[in-house]
C-alpha positions as CSV (number, residue, x, y, z in Angstrom):
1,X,151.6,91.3,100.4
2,X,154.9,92.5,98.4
3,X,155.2,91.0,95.2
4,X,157.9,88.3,95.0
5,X,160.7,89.7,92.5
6,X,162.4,86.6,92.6
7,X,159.6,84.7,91.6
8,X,160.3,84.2,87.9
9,X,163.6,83.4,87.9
10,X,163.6,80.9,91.4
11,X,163.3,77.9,89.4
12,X,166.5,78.8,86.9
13,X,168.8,80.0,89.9
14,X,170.3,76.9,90.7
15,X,171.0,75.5,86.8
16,X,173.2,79.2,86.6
17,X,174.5,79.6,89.7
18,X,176.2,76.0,89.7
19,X,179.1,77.9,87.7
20,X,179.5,80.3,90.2
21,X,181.7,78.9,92.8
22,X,184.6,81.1,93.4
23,X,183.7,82.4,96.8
24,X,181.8,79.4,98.2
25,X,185.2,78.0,100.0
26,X,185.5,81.2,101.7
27,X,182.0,81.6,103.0
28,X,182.5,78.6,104.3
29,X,185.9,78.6,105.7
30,X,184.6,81.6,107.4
31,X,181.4,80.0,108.7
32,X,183.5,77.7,110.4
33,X,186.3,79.8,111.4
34,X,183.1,82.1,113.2
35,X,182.8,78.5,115.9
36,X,179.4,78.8,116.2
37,X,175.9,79.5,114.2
38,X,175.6,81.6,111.4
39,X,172.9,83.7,110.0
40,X,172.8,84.1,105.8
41,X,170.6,86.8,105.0
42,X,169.3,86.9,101.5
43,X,170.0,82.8,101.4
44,X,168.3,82.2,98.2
45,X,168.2,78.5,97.4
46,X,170.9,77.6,99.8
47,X,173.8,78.1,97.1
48,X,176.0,79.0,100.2
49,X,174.4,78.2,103.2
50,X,174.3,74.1,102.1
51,X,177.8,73.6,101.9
52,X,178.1,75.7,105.1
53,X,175.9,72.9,106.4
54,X,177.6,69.8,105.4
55,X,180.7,71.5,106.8
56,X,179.3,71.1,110.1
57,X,178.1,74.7,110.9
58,X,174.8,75.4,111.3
59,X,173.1,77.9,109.7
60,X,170.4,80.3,110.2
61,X,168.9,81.3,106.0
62,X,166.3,84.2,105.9
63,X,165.5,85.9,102.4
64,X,162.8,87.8,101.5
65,X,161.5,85.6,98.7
66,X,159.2,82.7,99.0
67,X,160.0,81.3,95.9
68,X,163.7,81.2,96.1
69,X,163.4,79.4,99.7
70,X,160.7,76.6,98.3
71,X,163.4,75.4,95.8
């Protein structure tokens, strides 16, 4: 099994990436402009993908690390 380069910093992701908000609107506004499902590949913790949600859209998250999609 591949090791999990993610893995030691899964737990911090969301405390830093809560400054970093300057292109969720867009994501979104293009998730819902798209009329349909979308797929996020390399969702992470769901930094995008769950405001995409609670816009209505629903969306498909795959990423290659366990630990980043348990938090």
């Amino acid at each position: 099994m591949p090791i999990d380069p993610y893995q030691p910093i899964a737990g911090l992701y969301d405390t830093w990436s809560r400054t970093v908000v300057d292109d969720v609107d867009f994501y979104v506004e293009e998730a819902v402009a798209a009329g349909g499902r979308v797929v996020e590949l390399g969702v992470g913790t769901g930094r995008i993908a769950v405001p995409t949600a609670l816009a209505g859209v629903r969306v498909i998250g795959v990423d290659f690390s366990p630990a980043m999609l348990e938090v």
